[in-house]
N, C-alpha and C positions, 0 to 999 in steps of 0.2 A: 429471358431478358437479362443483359448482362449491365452490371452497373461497375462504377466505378468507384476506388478506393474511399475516394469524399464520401460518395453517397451510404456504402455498405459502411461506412463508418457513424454516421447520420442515422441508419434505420437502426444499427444496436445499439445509439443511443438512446433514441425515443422508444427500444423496444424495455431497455433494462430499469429491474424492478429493482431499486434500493430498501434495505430495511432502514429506515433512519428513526433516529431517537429523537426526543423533544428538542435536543441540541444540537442537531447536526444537520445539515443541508449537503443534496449535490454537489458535488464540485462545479461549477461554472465555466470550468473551463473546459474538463474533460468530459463533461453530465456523467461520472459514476464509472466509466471505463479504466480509467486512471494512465492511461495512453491519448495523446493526441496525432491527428498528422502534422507535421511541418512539409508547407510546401514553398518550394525554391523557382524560379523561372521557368527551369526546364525538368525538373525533378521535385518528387516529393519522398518522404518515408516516417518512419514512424516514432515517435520517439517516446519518454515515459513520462509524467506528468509533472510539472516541477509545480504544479500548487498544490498537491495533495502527496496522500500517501497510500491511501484504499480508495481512493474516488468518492470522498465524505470530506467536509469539513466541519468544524466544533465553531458553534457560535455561543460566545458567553451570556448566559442569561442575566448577567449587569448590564456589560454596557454593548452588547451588541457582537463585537470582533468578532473576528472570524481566524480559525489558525487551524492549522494541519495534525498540532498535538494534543489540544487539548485543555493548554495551557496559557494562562492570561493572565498579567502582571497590572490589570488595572488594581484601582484603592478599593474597590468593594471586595474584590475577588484577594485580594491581600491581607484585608481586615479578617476574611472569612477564612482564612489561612491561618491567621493566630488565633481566631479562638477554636477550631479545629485543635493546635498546639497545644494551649493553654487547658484544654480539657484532657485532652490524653495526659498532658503532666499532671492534673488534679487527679485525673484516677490512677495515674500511677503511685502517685503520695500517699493516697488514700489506705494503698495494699501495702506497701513498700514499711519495712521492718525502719523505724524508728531511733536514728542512736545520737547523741548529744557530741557536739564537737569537743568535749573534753575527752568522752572514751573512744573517739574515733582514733584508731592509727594506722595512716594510709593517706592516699591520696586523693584530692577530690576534684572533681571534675566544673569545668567554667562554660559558659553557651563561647566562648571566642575558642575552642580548643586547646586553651591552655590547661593545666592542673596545679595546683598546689601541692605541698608534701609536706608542710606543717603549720602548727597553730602561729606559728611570728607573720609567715609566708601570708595566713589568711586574715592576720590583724589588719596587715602593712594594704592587702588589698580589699579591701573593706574603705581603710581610711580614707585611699584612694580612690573610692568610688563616691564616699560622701563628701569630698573636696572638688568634685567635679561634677554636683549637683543631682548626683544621680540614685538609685530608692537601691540598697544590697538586700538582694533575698532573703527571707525566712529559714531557707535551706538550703544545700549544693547536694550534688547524686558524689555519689561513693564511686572511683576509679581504680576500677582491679586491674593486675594486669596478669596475663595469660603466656605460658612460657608457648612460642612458635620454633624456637629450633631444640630438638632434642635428639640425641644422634645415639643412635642404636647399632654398633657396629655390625651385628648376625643383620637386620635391616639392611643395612647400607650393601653386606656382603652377596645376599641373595638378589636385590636387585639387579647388580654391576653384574653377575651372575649369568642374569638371563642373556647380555647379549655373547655369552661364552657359548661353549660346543652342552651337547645336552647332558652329559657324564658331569661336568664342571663342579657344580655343587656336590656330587656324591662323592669325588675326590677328595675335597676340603674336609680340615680336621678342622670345625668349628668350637670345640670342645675345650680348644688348645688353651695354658695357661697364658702365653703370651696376648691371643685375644682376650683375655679376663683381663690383665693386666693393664690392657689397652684400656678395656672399656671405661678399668675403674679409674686411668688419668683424665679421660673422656669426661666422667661424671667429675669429678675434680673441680675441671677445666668450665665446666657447666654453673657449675655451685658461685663458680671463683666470677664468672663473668654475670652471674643472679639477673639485675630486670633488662641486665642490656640484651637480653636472647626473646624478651618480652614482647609482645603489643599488650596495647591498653582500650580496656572498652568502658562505657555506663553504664555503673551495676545500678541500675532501677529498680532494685529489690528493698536499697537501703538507703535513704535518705538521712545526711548529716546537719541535723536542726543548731543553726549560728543566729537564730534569732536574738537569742540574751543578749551574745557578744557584741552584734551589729546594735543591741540599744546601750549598753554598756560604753562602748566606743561614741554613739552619740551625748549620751552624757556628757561623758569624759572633755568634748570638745564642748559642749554649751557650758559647762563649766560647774555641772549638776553634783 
């Protein structure tokens, strides 16, 4: 019996076994193939599914939705998101080495991306958070920064190397004073240019405690 494209598309529908999770339902539109046919007047053919992405959908166990990644920005599933946050940050407190923002020297890290870089920097934004109704942390995370370029000239030389003849390197006098020379304007030029060769990450290891300051500052302003 010979069937057609519709049909053989129909019978491995209703033949395929999905594993699904408490959250996830068939797709609806492709039942689980994650290809559908399109068909045209005089022609059809095949194409890939644009409601799905494995031939499964995530349905939010709030409020119902239905999405292809998993992801749902309703108020329960958001609520459930910060305190998710809110506990990784307390257990990171919890571990995380202790130091008072007086002995702190360094920079410190803000949830908008910004940083601070000193105690004036972290009064002036403080004041400004209590001038705009709003509660300043207990604490901020400690922001190291990591040097990303560091230039090794013998590096640099054996790379550029490779796309040379195969003798290349064994020719070179790597040994030479004027590479030392170089290297050590190199490291100079390195020193000389300090965090701008940087990025910067959250060290979670150290929490910097501004509680005093943040009641100190409200004092200060109630007139205590």
């Amino acid at each position: 019996m010979e069937y057609t494209t519709k049909e053989l598309i129909e019978k491995l529908q209703n033949k395929l076994i999905l594993n699904l999770k408490e959250d996830e339902i068939a797709c609806p539109e492709c039942k689980g193939l994650t290809f559908v046919l399109m068909q045209r007047e005089k022609s059809a053919y095949i194409e890939k599914c644009r409601t799905c992405h494995t031939g499964k959908l995530y349905v939010c166990s709030f409020c119902g939705k239905t999405s292809n990644s998993g992801y749902c920005d309703c108020e329960s599933v958001q609520k459930q998101r910060e305190a998710k946050y809110k506990k990784k940050e307390i257990d990171a407190y919890e571990k995380a080495e202790k130091i008072s923002w007086k002995d702190y020297k360094g920079y410190l890290s803000l949830d908008s991306d910004e940083t601070l870089s000193s105690s004036e920097d972290l009064a002036d934004w403080i004041g400004d958070m209590l001038s705009e109704g709003e509660e300043a942390p207990d604490f901020l995370w400690a922001y190291e920064p990591k040097q990303i370029i560091d230039i090794d000239l013998i590096d640099v030389i054996y790379w550029q190397a490779e796309d040379g003849h195969e003798t290349m390197i064994d020719n070179l006098n790597l040994k030479s004073p004027l590479l030392q020379e170089a290297q050590g304007l190199i490291n100079q030029w390195q020193e000389k240019e300090g965090e701008f060769l940087c990025t910067f990450y959250e060290d979670r290891s150290r929490a910097v405690i501004i509680k005093d300051l943040v009641d100190k500052i409200k004092a200060e302003r109630n007139g205590d």
